[in-house]
RODO-2510 file (C-alpha; in nm, 4 decimals, decimal comma):
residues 361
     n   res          X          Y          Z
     1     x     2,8248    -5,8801    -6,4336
     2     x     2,7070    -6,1522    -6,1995
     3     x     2,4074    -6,2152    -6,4545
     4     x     2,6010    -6,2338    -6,8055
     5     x     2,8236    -6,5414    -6,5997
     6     x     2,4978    -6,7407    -6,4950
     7     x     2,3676    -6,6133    -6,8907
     8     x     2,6789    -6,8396    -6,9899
     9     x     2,7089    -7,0994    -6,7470
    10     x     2,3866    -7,1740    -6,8345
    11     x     2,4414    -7,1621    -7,2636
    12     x     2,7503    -7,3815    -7,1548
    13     x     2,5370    -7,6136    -6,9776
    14     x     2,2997    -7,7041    -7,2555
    15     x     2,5667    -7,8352    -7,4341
    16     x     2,7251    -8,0589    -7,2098
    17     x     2,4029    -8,1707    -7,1569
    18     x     2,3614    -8,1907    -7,5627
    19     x     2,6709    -8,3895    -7,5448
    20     x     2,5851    -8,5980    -7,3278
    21     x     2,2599    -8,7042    -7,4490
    22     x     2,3930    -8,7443    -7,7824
    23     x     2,6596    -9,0031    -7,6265
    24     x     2,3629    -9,1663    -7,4584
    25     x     2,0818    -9,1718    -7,7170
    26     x     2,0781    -9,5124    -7,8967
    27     x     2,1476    -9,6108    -8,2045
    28     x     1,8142    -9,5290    -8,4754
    29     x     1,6974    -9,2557    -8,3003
    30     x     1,6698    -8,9043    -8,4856
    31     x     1,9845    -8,6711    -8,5311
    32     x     1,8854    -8,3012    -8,3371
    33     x     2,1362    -8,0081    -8,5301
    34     x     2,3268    -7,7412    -8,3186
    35     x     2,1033    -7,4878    -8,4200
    36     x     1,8233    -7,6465    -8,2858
    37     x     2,0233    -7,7439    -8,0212
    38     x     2,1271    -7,3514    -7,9438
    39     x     1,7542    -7,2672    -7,9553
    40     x     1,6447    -7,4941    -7,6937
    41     x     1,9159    -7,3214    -7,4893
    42     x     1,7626    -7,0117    -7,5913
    43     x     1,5014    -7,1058    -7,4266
    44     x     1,5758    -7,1868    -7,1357
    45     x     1,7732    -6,9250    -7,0340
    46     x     1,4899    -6,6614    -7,1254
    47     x     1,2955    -6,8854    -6,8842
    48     x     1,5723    -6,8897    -6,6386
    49     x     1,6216    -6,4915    -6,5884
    50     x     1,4507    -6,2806    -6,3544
    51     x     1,1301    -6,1341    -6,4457
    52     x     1,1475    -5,7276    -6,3860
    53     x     0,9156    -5,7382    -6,1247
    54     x     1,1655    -5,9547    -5,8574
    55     x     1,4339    -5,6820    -5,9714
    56     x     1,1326    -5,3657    -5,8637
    57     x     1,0762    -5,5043    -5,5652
    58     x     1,4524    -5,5524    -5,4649
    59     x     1,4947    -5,1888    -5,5709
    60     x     1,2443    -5,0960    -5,3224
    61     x     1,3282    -5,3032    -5,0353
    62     x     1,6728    -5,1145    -5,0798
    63     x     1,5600    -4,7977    -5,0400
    64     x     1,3922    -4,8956    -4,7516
    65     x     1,6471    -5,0315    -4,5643
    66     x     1,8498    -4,6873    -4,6947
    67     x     1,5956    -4,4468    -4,5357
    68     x     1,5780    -4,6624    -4,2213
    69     x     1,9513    -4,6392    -4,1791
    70     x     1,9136    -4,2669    -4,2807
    71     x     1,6652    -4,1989    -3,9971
    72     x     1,9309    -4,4275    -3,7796
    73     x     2,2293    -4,1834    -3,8746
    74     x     1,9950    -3,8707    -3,7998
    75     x     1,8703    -3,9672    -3,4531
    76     x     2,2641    -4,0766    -3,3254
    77     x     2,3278    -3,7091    -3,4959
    78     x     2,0767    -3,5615    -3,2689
    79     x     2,1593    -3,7345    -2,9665
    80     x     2,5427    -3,6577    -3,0520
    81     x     2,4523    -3,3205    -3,0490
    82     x     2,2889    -3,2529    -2,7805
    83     x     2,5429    -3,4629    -2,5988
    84     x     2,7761    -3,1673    -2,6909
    85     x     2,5565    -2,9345    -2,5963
    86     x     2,5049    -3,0260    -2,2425
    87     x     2,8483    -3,1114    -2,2585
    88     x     2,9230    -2,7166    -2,3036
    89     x     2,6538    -2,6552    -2,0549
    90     x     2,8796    -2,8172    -1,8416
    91     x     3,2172    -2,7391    -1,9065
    92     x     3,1015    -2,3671    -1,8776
    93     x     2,9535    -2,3823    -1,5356
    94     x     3,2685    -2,5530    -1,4506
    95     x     3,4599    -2,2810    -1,5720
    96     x     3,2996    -2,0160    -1,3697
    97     x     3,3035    -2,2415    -1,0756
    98     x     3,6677    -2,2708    -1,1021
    99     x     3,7026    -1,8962    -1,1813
   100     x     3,5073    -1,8264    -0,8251
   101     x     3,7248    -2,0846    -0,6317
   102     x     4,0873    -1,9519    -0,7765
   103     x     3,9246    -1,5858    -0,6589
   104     x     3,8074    -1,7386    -0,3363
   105     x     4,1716    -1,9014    -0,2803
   106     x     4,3363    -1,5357    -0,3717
   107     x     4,1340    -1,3882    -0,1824
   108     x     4,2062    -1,5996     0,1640
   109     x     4,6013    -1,5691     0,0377
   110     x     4,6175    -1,2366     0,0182
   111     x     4,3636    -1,0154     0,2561
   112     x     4,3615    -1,2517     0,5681
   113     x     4,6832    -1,1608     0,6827
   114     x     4,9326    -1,4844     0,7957
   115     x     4,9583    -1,5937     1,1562
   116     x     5,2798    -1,4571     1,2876
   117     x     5,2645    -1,6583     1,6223
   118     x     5,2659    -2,0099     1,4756
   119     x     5,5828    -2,1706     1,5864
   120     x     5,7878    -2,2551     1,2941
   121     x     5,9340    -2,5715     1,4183
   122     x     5,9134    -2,7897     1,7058
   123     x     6,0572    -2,6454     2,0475
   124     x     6,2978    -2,8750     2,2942
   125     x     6,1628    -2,9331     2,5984
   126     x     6,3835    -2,6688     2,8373
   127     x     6,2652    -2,3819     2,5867
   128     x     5,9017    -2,4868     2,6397
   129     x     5,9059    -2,5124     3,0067
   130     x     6,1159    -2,1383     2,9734
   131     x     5,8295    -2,0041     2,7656
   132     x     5,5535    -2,1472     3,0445
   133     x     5,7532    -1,9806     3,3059
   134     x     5,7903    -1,6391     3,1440
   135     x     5,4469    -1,6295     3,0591
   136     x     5,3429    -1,7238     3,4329
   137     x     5,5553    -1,3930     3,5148
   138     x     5,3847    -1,1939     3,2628
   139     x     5,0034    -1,3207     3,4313
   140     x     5,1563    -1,2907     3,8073
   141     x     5,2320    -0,9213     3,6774
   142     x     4,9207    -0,8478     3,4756
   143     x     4,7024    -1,0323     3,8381
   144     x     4,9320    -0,7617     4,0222
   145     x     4,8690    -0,4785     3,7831
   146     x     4,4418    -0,5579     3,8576
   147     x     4,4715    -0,5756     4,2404
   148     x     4,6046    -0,2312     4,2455
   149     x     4,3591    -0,1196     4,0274
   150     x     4,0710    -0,2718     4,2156
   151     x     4,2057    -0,0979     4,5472
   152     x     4,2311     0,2540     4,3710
   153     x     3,8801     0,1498     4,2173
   154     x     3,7428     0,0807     4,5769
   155     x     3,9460     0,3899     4,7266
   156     x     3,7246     0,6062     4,4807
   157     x     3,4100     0,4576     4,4905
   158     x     3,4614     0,4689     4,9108
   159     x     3,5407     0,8008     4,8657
   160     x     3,2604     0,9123     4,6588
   161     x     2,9934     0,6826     4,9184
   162     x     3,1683     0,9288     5,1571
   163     x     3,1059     1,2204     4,9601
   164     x     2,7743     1,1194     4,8854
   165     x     2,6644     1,0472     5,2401
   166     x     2,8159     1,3867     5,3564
   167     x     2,6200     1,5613     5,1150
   168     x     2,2882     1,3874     5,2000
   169     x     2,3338     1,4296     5,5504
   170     x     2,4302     1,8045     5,5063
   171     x     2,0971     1,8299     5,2940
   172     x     1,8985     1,6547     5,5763
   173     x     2,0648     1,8855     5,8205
   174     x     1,9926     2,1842     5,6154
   175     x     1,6227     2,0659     5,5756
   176     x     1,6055     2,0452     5,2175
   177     x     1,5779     2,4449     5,2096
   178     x     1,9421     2,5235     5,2960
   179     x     1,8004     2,8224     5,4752
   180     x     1,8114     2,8667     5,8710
   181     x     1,4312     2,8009     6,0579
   182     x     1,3963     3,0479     6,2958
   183     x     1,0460     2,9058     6,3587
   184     x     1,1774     2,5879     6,5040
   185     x     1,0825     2,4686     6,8748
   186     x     1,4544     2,3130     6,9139
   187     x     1,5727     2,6538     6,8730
   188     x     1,3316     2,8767     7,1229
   189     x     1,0247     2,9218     6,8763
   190     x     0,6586     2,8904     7,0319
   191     x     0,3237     2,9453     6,9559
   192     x     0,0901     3,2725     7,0815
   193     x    -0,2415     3,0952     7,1642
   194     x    -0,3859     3,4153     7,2415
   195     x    -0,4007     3,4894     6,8921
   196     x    -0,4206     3,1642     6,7424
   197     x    -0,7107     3,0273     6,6014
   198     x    -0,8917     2,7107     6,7719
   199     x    -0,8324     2,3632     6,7408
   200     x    -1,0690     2,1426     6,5107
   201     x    -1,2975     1,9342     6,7327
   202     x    -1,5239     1,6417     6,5137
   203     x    -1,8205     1,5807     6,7130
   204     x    -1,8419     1,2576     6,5816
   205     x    -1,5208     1,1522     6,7125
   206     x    -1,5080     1,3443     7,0234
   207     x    -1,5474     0,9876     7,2694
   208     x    -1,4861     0,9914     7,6331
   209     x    -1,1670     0,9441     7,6433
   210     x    -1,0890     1,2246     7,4089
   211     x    -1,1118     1,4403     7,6741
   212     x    -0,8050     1,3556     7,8664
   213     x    -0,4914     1,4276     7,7346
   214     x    -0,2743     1,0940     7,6994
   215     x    -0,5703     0,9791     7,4897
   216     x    -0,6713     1,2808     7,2789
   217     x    -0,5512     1,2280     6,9371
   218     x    -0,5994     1,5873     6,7876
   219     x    -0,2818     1,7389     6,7355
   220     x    -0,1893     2,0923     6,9453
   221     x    -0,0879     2,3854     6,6531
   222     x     0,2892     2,3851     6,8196
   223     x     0,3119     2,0725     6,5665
   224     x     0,3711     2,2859     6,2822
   225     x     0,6887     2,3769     6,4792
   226     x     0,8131     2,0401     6,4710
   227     x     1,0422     1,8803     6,1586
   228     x     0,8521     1,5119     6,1813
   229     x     0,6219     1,5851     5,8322
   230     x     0,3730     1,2554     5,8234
   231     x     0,0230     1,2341     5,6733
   232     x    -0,1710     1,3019     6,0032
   233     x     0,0057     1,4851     6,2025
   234     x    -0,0622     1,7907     6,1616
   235     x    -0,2457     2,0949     6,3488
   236     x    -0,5978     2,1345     6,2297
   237     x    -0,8634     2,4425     6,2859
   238     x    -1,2477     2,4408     6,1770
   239     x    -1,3082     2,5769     5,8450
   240     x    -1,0831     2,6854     5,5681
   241     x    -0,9905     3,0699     5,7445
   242     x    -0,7692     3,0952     6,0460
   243     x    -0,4400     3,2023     6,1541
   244     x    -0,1776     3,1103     6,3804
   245     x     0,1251     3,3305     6,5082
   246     x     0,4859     3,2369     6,6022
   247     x     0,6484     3,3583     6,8623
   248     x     1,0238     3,4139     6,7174
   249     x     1,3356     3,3019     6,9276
   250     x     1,4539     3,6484     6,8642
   251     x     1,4110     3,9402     6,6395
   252     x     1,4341     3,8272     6,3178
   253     x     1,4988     3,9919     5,9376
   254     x     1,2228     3,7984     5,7789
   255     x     1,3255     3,7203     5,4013
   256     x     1,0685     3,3650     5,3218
   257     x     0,8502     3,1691     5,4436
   258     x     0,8089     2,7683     5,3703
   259     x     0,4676     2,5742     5,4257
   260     x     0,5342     2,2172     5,3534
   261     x     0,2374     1,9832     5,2746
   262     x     0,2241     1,5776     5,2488
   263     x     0,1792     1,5235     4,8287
   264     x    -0,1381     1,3822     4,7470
   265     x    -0,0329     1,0643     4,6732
   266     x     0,0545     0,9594     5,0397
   267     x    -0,2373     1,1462     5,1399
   268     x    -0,4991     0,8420     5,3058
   269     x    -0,8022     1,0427     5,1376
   270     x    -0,5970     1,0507     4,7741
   271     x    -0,6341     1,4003     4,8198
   272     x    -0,4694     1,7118     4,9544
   273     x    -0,8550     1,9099     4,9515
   274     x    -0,7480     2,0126     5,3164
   275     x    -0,4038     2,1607     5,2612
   276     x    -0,3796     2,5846     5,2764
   277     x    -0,3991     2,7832     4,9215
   278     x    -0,4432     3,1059     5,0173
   279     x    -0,2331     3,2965     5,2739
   280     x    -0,1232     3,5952     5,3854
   281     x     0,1810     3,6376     5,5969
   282     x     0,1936     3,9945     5,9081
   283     x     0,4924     4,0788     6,0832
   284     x     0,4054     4,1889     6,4313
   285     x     0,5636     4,4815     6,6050
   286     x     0,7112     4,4103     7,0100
   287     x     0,3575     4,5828     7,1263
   288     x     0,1387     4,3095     6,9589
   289     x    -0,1031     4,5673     6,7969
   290     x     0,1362     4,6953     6,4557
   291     x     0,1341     4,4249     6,2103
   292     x     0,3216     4,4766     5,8918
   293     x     0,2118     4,3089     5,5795
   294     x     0,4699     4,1314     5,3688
   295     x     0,2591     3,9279     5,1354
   296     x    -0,0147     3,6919     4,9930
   297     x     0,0785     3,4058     4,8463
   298     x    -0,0899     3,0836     4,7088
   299     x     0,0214     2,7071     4,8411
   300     x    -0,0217     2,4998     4,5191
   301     x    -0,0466     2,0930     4,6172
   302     x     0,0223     2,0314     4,2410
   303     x     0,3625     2,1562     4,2586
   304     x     0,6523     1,9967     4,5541
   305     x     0,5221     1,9407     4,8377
   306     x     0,7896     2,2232     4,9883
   307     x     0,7426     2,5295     4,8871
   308     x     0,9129     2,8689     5,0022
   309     x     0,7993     3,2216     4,9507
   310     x     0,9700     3,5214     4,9216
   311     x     0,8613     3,8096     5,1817
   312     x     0,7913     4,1956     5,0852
   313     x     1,0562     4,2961     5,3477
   314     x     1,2694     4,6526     5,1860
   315     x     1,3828     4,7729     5,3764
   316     x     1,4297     4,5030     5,6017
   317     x     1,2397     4,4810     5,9629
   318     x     1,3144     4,2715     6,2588
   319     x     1,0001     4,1394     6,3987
   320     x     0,9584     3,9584     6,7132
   321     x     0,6264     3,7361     6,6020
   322     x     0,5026     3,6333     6,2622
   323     x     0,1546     3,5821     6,1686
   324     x     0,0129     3,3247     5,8969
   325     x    -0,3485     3,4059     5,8124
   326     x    -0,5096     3,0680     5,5976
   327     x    -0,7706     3,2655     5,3650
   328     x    -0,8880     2,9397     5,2326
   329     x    -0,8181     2,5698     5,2005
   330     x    -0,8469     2,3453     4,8657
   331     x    -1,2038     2,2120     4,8942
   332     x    -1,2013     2,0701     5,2825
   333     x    -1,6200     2,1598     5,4347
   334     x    -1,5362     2,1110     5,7366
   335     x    -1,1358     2,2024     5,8489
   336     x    -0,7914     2,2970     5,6977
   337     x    -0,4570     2,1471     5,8267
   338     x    -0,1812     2,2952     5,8435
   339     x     0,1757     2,1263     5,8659
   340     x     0,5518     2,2480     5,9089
   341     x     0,5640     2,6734     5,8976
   342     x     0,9500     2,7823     5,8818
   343     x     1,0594     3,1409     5,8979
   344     x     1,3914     3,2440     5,7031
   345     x     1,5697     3,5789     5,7598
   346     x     1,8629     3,6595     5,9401
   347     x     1,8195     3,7419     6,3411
   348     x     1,9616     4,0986     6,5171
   349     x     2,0356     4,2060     6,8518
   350     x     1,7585     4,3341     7,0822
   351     x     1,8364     4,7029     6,9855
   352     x     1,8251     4,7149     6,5581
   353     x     1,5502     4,6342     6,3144
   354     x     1,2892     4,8076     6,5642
   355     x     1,1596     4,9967     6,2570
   356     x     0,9015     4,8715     5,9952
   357     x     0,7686     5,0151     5,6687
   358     x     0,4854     4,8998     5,5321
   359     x     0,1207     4,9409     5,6085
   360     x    -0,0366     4,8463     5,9315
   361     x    -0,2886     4,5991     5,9728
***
């Protein structure tokens, strides 16, 4: 539409122009007819329009500016949509995090139970200071309450020290055995050296002084008669067979016998090689010549250090004396010692238990 008006401006043109030249054009000078007028105009107007390559090339400079708003469109598209994607991303993870706050929130309403103490409004000052002084009452009562419990507390536990040192001096008074010795020098026991073996004499030792009595160091064999049980004192005889007998305070049911021994470990050799194993134990008769057996037994220095034995004595026998015959030691060359011996029975007048059975020796 825009080109048909410039197609007829420009026919209009030529003949205003025609016009006007005609008013202008002197007098004499050749008469030009419309028609020849209206070609000129032809003319010019063909060389006037636009050839068809300006209108190919404005074609294509359209469609470029088309597909570069096209590609424009597509990228704020893209971008648009993956601004709603995250946008989702989001909103859902603030979904869930809102679902896991409103269960938190239920969760603290409803299982942790309310506090009941919390004052519900603000006390006066005369109900305060009558709260702090019931609650002093309540910790002068609860202080009062503890005392007496500490005294019955320390009532029992002095009780039970009581108790306890009773019973450990009853044990210490019943020599661990809770059996009566009979072959005890506190209570009239002795020892026949007639018919005890000799005393161990190291010729390596034996100095000067040795000799006399205040300075002799070897222990006499009425040492196995005494309670004191310490690594050394003890009665010692040369090589590992001997025998020692006891002269009874009375006549006396013998039931067991007990040879104690120092354990190893406080032994100053680390070793008990010295100590008795096997034994045999002779009731003698009020003549000195009948000896009854009642038993061999082995002393075993792995086991306690006390150890009692139980005497072949049925029917029971008062005896007056009680041999212990060593039969061998647990290693020693050159001695054996021999510690505390204790008898056990029950002891009878002078008249009963003057019958044995058993062999005689």
């Amino acid at each position: 539409m825009g080109w048909k008006l410039s197609a007829e401006a420009a026919a209009s043109e030529p003949r205003w122009a025609d016009r006007l030249w005609r008013g202008n054009q002197p007098a004499g000078s050749p008469v030009v007819s419309e028609e020849q007028l209206d070609l000129l105009s032809t003319l010019d107007l063909r060389q006037e329009m636009p050839s068809p390559r300006v209108s190919k090339s404005f074609l294509s400079l359209l469609f470029q500016v088309l597909s570069v708003l096209l590609s424009l469109v597509g990228d704020v598209l893209v971008g648009v949509y993956r601004e709603v994607c995250s946008t989702r991303f989001l909103l859902t993870a603030v979904s869930l995090l809102s679902l896991f706050l409103a269960a938190l929130w239920w969760g603290l309403l409803y299982l942790v139970p309310p506090a009941e103490n919390e004052p519900k409004e603000m006390l006066s000052l005369s109900e305060y200071h009558e709260r702090v002084r019931s609650q002093g009452q309540q910790l002068q009562q609860l202080q009062a309450e503890l005392d007496k419990l500490h005294k019955e507390v320390s009532s029992v536990r002095a009780a039970n020290s009581e108790r306890v040192a009773k019973l450990v001096f009853q044990r210490l008074n019943e020599d661990f055995v809770q059996k009566p010795d009979y072959a005890l020098s506190s209570v009239g026991a002795s020892i026949d050296l007639e018919k005890t073996s000799h005393d161990y004499e190291d010729a390596n030792t034996a100095y000067f002084w040795n000799r006399f009595s205040f300075w002799n160091y070897a222990r006499p064999p009425t040492v196995i008669l005494e309670p004191d049980v310490f690594p050394g004192n003890c009665w010692a005889f040369e090589g590992d067979q001997g025998q020692v007998v006891i002269r009874l305070p009375g006549r006396v049911q013998l039931s067991d016998i007990t040879l104690q021994h120092p354990p190893p470990s406080v032994a100053h050799t680390r070793g008990a090689n010295s100590a008795p194993r096997d034994f045999a134990v002779y009731g003698l008769q009020v003549d000195d010549k009948t000896e009854v057996f009642l038993g061999k037994f082995t002393f075993d220095v792995e086991k306690s250090e006390i150890q009692t034995f139980h005497l072949q004595n049925d029917p029971p026998a008062a005896f007056p004396k009680v041999k212990i015959q060593i039969l061998s030691n647990w290693g020693h060359p050159r001695f054996t010692c021999l510690y505390r011996v204790r008898a056990h029975g029950m002891r009878t007048s002078e008249g009963t238990g003057d019958s044995a059975t058993g062999g005689a020796h």
